[in-house]
PDB file with one MODEL, atoms N, CA, C and O in Angstrom:
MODEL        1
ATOM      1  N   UNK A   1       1.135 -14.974   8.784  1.00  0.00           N
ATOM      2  CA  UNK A   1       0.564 -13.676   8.477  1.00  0.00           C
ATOM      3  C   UNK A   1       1.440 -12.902   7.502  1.00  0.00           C
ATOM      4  O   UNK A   1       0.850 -12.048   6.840  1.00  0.00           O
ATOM      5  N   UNK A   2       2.496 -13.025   7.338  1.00  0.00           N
ATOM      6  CA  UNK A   2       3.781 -12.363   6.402  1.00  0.00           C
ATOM      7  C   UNK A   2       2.942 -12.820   5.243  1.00  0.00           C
ATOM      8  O   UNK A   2       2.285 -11.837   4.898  1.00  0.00           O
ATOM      9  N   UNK A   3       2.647 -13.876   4.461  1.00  0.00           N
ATOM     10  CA  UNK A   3       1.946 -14.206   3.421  1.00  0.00           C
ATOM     11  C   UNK A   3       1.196 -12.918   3.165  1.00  0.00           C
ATOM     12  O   UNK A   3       1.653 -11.964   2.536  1.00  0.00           O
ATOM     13  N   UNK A   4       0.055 -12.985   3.690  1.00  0.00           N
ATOM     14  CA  UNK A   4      -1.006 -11.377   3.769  1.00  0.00           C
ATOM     15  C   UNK A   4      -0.286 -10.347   3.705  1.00  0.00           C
ATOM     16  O   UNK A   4      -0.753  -9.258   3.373  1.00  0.00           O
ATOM     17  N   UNK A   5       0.594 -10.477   3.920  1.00  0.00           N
ATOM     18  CA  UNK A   5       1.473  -8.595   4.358  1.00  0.00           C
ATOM     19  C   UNK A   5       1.782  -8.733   2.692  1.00  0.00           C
ATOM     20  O   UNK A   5       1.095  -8.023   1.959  1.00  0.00           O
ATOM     21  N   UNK A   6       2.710  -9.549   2.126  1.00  0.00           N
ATOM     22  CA  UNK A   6       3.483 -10.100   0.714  1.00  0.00           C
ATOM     23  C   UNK A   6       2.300  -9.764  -0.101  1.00  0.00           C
ATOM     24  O   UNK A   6       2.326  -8.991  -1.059  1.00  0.00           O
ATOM     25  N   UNK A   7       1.358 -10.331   0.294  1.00  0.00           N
ATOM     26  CA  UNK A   7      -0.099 -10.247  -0.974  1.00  0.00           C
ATOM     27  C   UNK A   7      -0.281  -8.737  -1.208  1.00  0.00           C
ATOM     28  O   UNK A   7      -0.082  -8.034  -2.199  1.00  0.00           O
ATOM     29  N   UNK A   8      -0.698  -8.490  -0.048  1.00  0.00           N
ATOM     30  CA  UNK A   8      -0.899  -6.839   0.194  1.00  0.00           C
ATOM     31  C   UNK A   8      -0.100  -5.675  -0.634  1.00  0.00           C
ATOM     32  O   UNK A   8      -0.558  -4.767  -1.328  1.00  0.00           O
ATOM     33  N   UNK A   9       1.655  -6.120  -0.229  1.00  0.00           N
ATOM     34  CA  UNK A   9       2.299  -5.255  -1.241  1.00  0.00           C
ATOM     35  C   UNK A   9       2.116  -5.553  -2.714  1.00  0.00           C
ATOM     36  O   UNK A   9       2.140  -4.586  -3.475  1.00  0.00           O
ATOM     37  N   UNK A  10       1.919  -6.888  -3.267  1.00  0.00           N
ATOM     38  CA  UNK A  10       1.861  -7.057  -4.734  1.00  0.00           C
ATOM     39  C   UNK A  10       0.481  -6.617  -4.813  1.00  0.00           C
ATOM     40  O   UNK A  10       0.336  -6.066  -5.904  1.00  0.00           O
ATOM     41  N   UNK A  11      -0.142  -6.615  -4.427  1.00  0.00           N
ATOM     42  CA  UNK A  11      -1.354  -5.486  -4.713  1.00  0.00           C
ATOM     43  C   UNK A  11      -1.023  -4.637  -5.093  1.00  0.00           C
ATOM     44  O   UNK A  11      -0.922  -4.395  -6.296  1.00  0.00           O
ATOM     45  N   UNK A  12      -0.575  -3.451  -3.621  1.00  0.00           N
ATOM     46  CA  UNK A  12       0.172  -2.053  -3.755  1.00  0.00           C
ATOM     47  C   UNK A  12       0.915  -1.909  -4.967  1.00  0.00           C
ATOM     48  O   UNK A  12       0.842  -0.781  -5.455  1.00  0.00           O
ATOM     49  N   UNK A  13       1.701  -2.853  -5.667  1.00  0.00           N
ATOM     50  CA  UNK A  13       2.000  -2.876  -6.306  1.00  0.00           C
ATOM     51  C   UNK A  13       1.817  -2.245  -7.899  1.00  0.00           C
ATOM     52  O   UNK A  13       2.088  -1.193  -8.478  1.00  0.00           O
ATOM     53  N   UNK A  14       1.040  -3.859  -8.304  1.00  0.00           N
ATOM     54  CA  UNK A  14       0.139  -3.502  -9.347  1.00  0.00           C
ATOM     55  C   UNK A  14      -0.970  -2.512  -9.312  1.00  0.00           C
ATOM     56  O   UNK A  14      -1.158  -2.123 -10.465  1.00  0.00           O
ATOM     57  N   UNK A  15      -1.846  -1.897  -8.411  1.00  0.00           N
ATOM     58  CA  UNK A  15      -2.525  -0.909  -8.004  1.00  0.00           C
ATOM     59  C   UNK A  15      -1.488   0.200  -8.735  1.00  0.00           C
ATOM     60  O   UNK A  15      -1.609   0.348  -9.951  1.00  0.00           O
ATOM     61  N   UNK A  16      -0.710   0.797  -8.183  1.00  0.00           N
ATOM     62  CA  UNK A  16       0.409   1.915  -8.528  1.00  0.00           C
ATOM     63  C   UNK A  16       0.949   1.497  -9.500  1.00  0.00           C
ATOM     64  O   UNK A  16       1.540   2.498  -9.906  1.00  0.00           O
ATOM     65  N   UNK A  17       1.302   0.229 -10.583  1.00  0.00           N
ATOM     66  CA  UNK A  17       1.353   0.791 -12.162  1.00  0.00           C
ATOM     67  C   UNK A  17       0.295   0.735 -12.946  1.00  0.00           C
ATOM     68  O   UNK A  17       0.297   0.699 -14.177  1.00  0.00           O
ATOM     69  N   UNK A  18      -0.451   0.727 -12.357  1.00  0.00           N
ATOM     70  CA  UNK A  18      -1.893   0.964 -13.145  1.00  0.00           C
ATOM     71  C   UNK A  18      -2.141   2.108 -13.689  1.00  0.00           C
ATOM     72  O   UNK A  18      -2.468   2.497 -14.810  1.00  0.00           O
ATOM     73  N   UNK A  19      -1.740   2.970 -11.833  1.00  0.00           N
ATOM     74  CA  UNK A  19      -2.132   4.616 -11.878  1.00  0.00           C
ATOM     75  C   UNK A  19      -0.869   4.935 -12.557  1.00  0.00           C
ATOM     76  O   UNK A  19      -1.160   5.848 -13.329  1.00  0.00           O
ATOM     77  N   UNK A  20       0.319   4.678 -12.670  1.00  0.00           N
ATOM     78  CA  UNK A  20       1.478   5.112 -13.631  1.00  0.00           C
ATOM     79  C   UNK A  20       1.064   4.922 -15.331  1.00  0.00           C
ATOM     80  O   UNK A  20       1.445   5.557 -16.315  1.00  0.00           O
ATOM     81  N   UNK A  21       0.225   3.892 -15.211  1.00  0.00           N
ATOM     82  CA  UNK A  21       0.404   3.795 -16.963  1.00  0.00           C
ATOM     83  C   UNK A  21      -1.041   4.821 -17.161  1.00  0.00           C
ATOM     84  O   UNK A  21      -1.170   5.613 -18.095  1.00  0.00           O
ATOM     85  N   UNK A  22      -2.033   4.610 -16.098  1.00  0.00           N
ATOM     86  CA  UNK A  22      -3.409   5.313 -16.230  1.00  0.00           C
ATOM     87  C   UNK A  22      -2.290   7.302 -16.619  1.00  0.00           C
ATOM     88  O   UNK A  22      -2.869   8.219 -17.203  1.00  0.00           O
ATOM     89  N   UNK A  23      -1.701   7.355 -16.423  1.00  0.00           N
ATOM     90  CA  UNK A  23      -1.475   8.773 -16.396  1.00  0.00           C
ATOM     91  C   UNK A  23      -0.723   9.122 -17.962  1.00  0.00           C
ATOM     92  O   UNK A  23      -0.761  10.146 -18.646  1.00  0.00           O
ATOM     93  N   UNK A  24      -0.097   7.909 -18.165  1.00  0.00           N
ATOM     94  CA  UNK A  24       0.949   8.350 -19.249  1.00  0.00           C
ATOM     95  C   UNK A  24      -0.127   7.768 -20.513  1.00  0.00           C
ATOM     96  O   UNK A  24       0.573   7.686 -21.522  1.00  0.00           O
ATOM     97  N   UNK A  25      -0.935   7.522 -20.696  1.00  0.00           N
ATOM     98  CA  UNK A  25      -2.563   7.050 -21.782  1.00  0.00           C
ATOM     99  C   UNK A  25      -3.218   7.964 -21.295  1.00  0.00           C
ATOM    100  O   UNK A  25      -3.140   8.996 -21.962  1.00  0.00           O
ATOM    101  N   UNK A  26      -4.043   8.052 -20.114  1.00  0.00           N
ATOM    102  CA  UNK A  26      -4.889   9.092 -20.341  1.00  0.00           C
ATOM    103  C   UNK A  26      -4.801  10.413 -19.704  1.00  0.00           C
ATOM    104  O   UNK A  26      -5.795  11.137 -19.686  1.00  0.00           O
ATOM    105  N   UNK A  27      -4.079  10.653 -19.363  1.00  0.00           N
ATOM    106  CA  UNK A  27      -3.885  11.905 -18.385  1.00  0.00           C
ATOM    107  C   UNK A  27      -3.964  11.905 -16.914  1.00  0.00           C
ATOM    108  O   UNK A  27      -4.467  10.884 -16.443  1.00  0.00           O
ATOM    109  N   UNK A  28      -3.663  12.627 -16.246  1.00  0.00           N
ATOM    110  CA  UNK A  28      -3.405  12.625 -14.752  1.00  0.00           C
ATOM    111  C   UNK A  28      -4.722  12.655 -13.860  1.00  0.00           C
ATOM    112  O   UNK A  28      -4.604  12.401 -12.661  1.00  0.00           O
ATOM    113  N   UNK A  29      -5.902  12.937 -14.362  1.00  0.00           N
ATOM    114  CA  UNK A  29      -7.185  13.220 -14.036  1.00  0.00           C
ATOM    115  C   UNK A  29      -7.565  12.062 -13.313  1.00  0.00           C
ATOM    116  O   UNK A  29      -7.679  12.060 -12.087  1.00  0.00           O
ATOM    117  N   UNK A  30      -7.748  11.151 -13.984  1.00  0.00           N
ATOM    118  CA  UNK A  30      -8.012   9.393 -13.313  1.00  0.00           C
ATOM    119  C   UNK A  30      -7.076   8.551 -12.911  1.00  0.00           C
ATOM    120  O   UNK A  30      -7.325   7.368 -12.679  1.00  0.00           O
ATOM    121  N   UNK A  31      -5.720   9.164 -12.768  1.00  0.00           N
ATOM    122  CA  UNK A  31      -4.840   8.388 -12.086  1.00  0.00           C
ATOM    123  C   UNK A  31      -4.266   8.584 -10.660  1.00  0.00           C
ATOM    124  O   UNK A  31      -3.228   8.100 -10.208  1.00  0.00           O
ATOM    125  N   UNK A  32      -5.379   9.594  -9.897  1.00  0.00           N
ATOM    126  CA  UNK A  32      -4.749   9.984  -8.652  1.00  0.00           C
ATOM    127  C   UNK A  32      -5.647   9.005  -7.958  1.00  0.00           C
ATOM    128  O   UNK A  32      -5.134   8.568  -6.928  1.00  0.00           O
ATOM    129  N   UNK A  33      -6.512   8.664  -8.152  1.00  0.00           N
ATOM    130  CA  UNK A  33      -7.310   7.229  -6.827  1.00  0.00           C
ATOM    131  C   UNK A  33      -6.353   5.677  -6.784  1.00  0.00           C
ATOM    132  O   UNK A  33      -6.274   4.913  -5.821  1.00  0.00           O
ATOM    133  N   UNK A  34      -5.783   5.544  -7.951  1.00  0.00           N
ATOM    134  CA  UNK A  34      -4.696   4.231  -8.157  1.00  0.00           C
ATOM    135  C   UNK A  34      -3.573   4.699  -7.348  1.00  0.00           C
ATOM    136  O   UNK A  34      -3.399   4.052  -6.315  1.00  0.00           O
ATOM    137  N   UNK A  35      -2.858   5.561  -7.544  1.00  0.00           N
ATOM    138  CA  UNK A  35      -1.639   6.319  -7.173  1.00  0.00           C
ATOM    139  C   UNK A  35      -1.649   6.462  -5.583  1.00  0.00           C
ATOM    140  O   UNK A  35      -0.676   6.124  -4.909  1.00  0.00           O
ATOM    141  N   UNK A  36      -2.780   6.969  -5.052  1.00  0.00           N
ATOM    142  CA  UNK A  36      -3.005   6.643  -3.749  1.00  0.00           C
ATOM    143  C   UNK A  36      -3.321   5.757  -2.879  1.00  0.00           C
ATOM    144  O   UNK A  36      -3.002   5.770  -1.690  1.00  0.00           O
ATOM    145  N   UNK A  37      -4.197   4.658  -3.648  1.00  0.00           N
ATOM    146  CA  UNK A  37      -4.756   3.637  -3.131  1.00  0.00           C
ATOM    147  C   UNK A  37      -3.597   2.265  -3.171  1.00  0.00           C
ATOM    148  O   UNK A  37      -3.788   1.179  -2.623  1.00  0.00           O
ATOM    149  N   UNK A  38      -2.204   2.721  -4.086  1.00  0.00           N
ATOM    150  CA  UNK A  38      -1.407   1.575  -4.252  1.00  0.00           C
ATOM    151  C   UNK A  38       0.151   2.199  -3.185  1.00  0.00           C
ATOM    152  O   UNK A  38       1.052   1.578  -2.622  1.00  0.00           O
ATOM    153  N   UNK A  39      -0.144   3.598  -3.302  1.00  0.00           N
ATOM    154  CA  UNK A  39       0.721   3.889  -2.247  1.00  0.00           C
ATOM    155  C   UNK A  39       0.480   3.147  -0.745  1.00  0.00           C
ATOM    156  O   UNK A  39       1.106   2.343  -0.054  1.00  0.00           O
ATOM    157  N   UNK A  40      -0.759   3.867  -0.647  1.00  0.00           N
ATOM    158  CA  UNK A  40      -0.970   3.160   1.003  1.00  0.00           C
ATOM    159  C   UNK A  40      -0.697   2.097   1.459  1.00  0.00           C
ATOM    160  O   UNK A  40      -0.352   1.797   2.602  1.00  0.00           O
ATOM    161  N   UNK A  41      -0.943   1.097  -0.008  1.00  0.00           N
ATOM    162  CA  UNK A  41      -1.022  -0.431   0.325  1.00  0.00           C
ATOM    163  C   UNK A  41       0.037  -1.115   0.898  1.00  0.00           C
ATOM    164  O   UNK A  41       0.116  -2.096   1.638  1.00  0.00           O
ATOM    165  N   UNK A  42       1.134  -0.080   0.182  1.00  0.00           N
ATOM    166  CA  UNK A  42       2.628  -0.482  -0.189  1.00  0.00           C
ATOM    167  C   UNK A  42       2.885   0.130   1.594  1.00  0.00           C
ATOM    168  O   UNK A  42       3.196  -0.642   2.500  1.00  0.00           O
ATOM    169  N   UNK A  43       2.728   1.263   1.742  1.00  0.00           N
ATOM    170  CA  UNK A  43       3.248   1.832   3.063  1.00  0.00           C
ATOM    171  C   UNK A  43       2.812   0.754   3.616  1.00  0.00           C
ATOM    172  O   UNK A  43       3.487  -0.267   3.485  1.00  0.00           O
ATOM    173  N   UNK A  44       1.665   0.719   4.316  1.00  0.00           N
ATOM    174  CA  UNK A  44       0.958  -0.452   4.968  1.00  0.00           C
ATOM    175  C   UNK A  44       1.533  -1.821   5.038  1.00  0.00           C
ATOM    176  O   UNK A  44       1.695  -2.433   6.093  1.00  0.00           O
ATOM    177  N   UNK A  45       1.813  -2.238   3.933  1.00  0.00           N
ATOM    178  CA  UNK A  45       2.501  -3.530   4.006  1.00  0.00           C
ATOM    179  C   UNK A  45       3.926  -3.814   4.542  1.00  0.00           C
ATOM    180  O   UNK A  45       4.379  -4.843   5.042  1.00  0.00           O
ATOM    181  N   UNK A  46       4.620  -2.386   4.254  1.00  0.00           N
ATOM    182  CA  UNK A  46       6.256  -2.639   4.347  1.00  0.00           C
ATOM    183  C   UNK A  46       6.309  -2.379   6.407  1.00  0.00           C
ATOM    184  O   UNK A  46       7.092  -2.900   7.202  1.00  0.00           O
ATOM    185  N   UNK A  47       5.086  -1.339   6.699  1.00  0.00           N
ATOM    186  CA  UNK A  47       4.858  -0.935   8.312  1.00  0.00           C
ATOM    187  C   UNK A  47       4.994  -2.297   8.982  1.00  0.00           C
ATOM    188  O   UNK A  47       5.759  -2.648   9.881  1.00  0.00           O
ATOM    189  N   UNK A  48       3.593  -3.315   7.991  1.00  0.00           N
ATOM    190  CA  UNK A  48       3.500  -4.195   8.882  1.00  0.00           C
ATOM    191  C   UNK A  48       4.569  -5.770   8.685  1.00  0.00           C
ATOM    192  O   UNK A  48       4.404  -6.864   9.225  1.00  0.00           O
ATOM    193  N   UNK A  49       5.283  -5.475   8.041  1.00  0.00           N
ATOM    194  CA  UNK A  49       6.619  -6.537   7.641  1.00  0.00           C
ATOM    195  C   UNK A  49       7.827  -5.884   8.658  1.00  0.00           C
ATOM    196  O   UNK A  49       8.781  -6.656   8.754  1.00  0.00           O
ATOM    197  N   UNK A  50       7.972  -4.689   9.394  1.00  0.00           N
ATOM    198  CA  UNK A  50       8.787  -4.457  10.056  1.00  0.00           C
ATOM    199  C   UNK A  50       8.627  -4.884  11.617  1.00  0.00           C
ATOM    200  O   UNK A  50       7.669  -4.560  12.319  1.00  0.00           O
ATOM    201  N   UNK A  51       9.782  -5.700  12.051  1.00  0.00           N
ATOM    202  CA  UNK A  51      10.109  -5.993  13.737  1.00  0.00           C
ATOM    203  C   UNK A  51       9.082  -4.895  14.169  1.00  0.00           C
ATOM    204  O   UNK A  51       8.929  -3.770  13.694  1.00  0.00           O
ATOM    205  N   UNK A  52       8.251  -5.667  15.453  1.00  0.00           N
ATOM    206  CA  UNK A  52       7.436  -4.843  16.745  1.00  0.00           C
ATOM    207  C   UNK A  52       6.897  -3.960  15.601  1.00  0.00           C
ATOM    208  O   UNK A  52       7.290  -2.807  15.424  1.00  0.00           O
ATOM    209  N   UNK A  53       6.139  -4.462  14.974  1.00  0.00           N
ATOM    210  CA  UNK A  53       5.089  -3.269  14.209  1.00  0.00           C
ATOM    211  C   UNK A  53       3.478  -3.940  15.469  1.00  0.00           C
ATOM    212  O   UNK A  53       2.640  -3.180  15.953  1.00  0.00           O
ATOM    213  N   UNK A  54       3.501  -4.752  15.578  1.00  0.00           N
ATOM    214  CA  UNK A  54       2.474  -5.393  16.365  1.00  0.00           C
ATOM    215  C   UNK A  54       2.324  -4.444  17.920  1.00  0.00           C
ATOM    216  O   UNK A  54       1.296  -4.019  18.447  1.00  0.00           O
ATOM    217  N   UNK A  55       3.616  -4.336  18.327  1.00  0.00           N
ATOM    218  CA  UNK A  55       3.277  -3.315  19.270  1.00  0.00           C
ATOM    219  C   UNK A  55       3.142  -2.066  19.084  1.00  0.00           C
ATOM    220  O   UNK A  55       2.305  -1.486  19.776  1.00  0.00           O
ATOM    221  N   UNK A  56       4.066  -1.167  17.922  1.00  0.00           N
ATOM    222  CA  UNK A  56       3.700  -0.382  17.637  1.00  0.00           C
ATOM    223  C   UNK A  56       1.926  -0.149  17.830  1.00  0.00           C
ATOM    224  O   UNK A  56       1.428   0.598  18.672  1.00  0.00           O
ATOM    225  N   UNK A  57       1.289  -0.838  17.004  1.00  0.00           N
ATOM    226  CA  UNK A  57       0.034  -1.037  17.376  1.00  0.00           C
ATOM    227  C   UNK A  57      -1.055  -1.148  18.530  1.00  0.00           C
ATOM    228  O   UNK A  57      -2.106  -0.534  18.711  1.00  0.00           O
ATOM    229  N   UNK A  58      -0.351  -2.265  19.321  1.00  0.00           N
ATOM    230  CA  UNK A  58      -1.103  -1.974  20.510  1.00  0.00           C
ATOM    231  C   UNK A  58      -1.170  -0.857  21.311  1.00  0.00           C
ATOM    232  O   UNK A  58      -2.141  -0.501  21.977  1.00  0.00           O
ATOM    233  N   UNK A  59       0.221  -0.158  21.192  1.00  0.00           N
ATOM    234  CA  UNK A  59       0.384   0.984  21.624  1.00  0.00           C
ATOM    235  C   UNK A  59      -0.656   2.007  21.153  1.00  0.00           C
ATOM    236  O   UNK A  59      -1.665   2.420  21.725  1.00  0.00           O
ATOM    237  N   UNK A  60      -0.177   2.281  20.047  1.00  0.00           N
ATOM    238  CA  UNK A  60      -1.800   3.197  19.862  1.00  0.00           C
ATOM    239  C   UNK A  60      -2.609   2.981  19.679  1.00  0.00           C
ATOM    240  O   UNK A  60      -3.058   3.546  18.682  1.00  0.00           O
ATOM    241  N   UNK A  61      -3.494   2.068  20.365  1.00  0.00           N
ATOM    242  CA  UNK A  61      -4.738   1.360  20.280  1.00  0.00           C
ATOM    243  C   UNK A  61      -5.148   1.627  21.865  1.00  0.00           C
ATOM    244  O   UNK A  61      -6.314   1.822  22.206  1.00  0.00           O
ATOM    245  N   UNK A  62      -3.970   1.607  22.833  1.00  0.00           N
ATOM    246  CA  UNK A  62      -3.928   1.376  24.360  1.00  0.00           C
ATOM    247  C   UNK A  62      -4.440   0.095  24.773  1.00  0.00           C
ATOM    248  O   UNK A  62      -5.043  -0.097  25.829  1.00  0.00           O
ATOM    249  N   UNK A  63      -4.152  -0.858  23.815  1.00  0.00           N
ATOM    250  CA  UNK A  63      -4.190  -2.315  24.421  1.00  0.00           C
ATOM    251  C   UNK A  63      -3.133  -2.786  25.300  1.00  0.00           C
ATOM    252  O   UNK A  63      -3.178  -3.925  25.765  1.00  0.00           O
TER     253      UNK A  63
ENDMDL
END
């Protein structure tokens, strides 16, 4: 499953210099849906690459 997590951030990744270059070409207007959507990815991925993120989870799920 680490594979998926790895994919996920190089997503996050490229997603967020998209919205970096989308801002410095066309202005800041169309670069806040990249900027957010590559942030999350990145949070998301690094959450779920950390020790007991799995329970973290169950926990707030109440599994």
């Amino acid at each position: 499953m680490g594979f998926w997590y790895l994919l996920l951030l190089l997503i996050g990744v490229v997603v967020f210099i998209v919205g970096v270059i989308k801002i410095k070409t066309a202005g800041g207007g169309k670069a806040f849906i990249p900027l957010v959507t590559g942030g999350v990815f990145i949070a998301l991925s690094v959450f779920l690459l950390t020790p007991n993120s799995s329970e973290i989870i169950a926990n707030l799920l109440n599994l």
